[in-house]
C-alpha positions in Angstrom: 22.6 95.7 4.3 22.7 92.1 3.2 20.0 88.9 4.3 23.5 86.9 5.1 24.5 89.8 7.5 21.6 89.0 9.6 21.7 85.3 9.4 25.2 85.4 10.3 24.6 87.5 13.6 22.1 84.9 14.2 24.5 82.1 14.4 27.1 83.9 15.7 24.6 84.7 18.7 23.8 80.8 19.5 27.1 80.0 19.0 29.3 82.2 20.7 32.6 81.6 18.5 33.3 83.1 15.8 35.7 79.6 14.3 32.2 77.4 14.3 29.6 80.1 13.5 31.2 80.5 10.4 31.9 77.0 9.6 27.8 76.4 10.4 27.3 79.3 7.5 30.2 77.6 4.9 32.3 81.1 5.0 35.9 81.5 6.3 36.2 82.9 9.3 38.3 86.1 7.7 34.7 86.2 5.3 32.1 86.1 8.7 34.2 88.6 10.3 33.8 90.8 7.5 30.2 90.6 7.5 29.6 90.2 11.2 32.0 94.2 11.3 29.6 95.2 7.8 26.2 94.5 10.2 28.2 97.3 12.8 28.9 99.7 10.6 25.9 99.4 9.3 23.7 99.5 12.8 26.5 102.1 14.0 26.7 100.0 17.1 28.9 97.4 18.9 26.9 94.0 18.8 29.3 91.4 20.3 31.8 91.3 23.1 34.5 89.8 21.9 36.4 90.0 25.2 33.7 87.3 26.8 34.2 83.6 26.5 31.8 82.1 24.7 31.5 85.8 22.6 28.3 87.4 24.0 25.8 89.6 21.4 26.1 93.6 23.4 22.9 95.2 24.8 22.7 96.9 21.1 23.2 92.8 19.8 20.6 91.6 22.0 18.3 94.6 21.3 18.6 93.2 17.4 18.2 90.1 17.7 14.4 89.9 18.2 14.1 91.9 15.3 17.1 89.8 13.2 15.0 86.7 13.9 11.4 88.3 13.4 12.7 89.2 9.8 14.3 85.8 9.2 11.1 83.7 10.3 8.7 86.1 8.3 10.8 85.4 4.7 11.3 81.9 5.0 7.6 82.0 6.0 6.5 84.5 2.8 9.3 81.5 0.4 6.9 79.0 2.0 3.5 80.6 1.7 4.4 81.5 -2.2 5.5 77.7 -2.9 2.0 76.4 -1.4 -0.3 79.2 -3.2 1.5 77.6 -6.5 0.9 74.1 -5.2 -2.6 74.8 -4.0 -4.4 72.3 -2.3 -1.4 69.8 -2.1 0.6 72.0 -0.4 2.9 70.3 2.2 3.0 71.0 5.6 6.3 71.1 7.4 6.8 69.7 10.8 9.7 69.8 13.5 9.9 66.7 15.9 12.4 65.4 18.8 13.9 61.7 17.6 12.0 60.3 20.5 8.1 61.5 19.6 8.8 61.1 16.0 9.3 57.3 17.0 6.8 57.2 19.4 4.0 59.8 19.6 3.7 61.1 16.3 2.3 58.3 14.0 -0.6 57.2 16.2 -1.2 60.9 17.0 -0.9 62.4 13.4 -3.5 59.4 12.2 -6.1 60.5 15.0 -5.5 63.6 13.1 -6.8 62.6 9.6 -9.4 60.4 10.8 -10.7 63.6 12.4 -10.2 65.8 8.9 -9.1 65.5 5.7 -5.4 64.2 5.3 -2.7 66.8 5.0 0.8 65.9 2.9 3.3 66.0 5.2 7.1 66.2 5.7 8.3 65.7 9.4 12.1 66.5 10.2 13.7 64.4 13.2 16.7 66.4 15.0 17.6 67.4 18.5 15.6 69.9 20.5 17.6 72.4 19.7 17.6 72.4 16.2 13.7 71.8 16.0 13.9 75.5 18.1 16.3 77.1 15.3 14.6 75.6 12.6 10.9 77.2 13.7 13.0 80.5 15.1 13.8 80.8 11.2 11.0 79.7 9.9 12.4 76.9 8.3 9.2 74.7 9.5 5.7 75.7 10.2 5.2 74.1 13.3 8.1 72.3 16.1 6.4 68.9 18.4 8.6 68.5 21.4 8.8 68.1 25.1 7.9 70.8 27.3 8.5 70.1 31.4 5.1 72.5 32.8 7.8 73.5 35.1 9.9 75.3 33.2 8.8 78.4 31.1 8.5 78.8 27.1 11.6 78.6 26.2 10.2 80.4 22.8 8.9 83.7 23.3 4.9 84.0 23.8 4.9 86.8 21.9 5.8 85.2 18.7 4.7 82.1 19.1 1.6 79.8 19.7 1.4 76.4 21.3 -1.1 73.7 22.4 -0.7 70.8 24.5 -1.5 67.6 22.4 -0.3 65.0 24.9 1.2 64.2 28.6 4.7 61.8 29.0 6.8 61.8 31.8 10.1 61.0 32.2 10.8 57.7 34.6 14.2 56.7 36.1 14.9 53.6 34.4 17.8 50.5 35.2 18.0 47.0 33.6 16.4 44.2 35.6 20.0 42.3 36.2 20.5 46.0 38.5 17.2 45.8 39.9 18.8 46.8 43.5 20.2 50.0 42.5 16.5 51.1 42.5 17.8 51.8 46.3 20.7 53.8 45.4 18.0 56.7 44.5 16.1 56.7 47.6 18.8 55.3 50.1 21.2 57.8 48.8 23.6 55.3 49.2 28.1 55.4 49.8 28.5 54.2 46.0 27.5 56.8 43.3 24.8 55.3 40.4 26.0 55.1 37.4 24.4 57.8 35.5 23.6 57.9 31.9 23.0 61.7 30.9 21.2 63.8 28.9 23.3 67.3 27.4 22.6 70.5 28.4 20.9 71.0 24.7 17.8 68.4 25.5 15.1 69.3 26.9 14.7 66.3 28.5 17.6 66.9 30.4 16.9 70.7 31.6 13.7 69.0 32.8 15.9 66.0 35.1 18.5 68.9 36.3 15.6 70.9 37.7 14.2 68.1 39.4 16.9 67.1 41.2 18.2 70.5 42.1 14.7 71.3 43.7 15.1 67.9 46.3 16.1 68.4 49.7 18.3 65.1 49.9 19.4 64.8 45.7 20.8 61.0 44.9 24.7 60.2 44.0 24.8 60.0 40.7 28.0 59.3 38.7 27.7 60.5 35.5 29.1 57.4 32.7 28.1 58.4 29.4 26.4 62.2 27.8 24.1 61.7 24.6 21.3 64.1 23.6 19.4 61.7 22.7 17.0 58.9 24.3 16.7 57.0 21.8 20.4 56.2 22.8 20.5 56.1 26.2 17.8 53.4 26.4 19.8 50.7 24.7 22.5 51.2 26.9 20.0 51.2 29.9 19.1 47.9 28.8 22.7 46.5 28.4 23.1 47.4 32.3 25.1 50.8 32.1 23.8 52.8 34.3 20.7 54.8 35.0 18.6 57.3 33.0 15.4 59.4 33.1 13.2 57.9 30.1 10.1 58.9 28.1 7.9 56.6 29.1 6.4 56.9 25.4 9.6 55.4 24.4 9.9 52.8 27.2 6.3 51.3 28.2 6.4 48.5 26.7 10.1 47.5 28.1 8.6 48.1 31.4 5.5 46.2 30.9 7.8 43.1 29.5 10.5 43.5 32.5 13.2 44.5 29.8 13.6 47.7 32.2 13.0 48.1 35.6 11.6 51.4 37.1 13.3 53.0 40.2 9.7 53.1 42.4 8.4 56.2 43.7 6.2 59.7 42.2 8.8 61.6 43.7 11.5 60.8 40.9 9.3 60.7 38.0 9.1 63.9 36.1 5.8 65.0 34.1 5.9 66.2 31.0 3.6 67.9 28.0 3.6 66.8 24.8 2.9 70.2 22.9 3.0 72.0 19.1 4.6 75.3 18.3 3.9 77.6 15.5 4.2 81.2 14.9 1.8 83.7 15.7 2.2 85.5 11.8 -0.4 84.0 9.6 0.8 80.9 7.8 -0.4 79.1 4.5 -4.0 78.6 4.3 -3.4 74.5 4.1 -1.5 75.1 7.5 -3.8 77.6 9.2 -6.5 74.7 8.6 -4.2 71.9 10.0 -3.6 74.3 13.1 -7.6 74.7 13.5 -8.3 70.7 13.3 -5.1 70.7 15.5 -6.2 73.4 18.5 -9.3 71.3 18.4 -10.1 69.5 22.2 -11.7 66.3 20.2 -8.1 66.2 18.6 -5.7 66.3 21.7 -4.6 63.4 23.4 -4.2 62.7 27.0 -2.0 60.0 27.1 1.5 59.2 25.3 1.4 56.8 22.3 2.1 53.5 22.6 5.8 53.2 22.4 7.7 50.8 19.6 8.2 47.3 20.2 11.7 46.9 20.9 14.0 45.7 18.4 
């Protein structure tokens, strides 16, 4: 059994196609069919259904995968931990963040962190929510800063990982001043739809919005314009009068404080949020165990977002 075998059941598992897992793991497809029908043989069991659209792992695939992942995490983890005993006390710590709190949260937040202990080289990544997930599911970072909606459970499985809640956000229904009566369209519910800029069902963000308004007994019209994971893109095109959208309110204070965006009024339509950090339960580098124990410390947290950037 190869290391690639398992990686490629991994992708193909997220993915659901065999077409773009392989192009995600630079094989032909003829070449990750091979490998994906090697792993079988060498289980001796049946992991996909190929008959499903998207292609589904089997009870046998999804009794693997845990482990498949588990064994992933814990090399790139031991690759890591080997690279910072030979760089000893400079080691660099690896961090995964959403576009929006690497903008927003992270630099005040990381330098309350070094005034409170010693300052720790680091390399943050920016991506989607979903690849800051991947990337910690393979161990390809030591610890993933993100979004989490209290309502919604871990999407990363307790049992493997830690978290701690370093901040609180919420997401606020934004328009552009010029559309500052469409704040009725939410309550009033009215004939004409809003025009609704979107988040994809890959953000966080917006699994948090799509549970709010499926749990309201009288949800608004909304007419969705536009799809972006990102809110770093939908609050320009807030601002230019497209429509409306659910925003960080780390991203967007100070364009509410300056009347550049105009908040639809009401607690009922503003979404709470946590502001938390991931890491794995296995024992990491020492120079990252020490960052988690300055990190897990109350003095460190934060109860309130960052200040967000001034807008550009």
């Amino acid at each position: 059994m190869e290391l690639g075998w398992l990686e490629d059941f991994v992708t193909l598992c997220e993915v659901g196609n065999f077409s773009r897992a392989a192009e995600q793991r630079n094989l032909t497809q003829p070449a990750f069919s091979r490998h994906i029908k090697a792993l079988e043989d060498w289980t001796g069991a049946t992991l996909f259904d190929r008959t499903a659209q998207p292609i589904r792992p089997t009870p046998a695939g999804q009794a693997l995968l845990p482990a498949a992942e588990g064994i992933l995490r814990r090399l790139h983890q031991a690759r890591e931990q080997a690279r910072a005993a030979e760089a000893g006390a400079g080691a660099t710590l690896h961090i995964a963040a959403t576009h929006s709190l690497s903008l927003t949260f992270f630099p005040a937040w990381i330098r309350a962190l070094e005034d409170a202990g010693r300052p720790f080289p680091i390399r943050l990544d920016s991506d989607t929510m979903l690849a800051c997930e991947q990337a910690l599911l393979a161990g390809q970072c030591q610890f993933l800063l993100c979004h989490a909606d209290p309502a919604e459970p871990d999407r990363l499985d307790p049992a493997h990982f830690l978290s701690v809640q370093v901040g609180t956000d919420e997401l606020v229904p934004c328009v552009a001043p010029a559309l500052v009566d469409a704040r009725a369209w939410l309550p009033g519910g009215a004939e004409a739809p809003t025009p609704y800029l979107a988040y994809s069902d890959a953000s966080a963000l917006g699994r948090a919005v799509t549970r709010r308004l499926a749990g309201l007994a009288r949800p608004p019209h909304l007419a969705r314009h536009f799809t972006s994971h990102l809110s770093v893109v939908l609050r320009p095109m807030v601002r230019d009068g497209k429509g409306l959208a659910w925003l960080p309110r780390s991203l967007v204070g100070d364009d509410l404080a300056a009347g550049r965006l105009a908040a639809v009024p009401g607690e009922t339509w503003r979404i709470p949020l946590e502001v938390r950090v991931f890491r794995p339960r296995d024992r990491l580098a020492p120079a990252a165990e020490a960052f988690w124990e300055l990190l897990a410390a109350p003095a460190a947290r934060h109860s309130e977002p960052a200040p967000a950037l001034p807008s550009s």
